[in-house]
C-alpha positions in Angstrom: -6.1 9.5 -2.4 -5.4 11.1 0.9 -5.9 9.3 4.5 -8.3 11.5 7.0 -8.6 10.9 10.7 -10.9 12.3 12.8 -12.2 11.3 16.7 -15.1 10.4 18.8 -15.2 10.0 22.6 -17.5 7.2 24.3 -18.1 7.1 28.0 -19.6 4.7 30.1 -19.0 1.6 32.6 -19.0 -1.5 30.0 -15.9 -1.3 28.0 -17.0 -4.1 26.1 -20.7 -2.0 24.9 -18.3 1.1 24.7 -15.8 -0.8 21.7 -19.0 -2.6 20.1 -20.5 1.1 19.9 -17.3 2.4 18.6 -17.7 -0.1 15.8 -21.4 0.9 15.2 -21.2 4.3 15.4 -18.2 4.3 12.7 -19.4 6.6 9.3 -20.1 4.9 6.3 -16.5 4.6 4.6 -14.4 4.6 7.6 -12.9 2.7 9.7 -11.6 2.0 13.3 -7.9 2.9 13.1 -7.1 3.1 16.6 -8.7 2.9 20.4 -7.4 4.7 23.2 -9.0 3.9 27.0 -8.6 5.7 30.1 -10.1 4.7 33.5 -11.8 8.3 34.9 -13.4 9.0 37.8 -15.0 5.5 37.7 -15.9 5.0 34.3 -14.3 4.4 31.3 -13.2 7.4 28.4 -12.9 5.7 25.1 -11.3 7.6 22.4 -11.8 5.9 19.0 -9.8 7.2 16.2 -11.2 6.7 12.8 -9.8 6.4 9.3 -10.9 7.0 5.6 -9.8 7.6 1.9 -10.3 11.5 0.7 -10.3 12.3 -3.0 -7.6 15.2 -3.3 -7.9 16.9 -6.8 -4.5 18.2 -8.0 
């Protein structure tokens, strides 16, 4: 088994609706590994990082 990570960006003025959506929107089989927010131009830039298991055949 491998670990993949991969991103999505949320924008948007409720930080709180921006992390819930994070959760929502995560694919089946993954997982929120990280969240990263910035405070642009007068709304907030989430940057969810997400997490799952890969099948690697040797």
């Amino acid at each position: 088994m491998q670990i993949e990570r991969f991103w999505e960006v949320f924008h948007g003025q409720d930080l709180d609706r921006l992390v819930d959506k994070a959760h929502e929107d995560a694919p089946l089989s993954s997982e929120v590994y990280q969240v990263q927010v910035k405070y642009l131009n007068n709304e907030y830039v989430l940057t969810a990082i997400y997490e799952h298991e890969v099948n690697v055949d040797d």
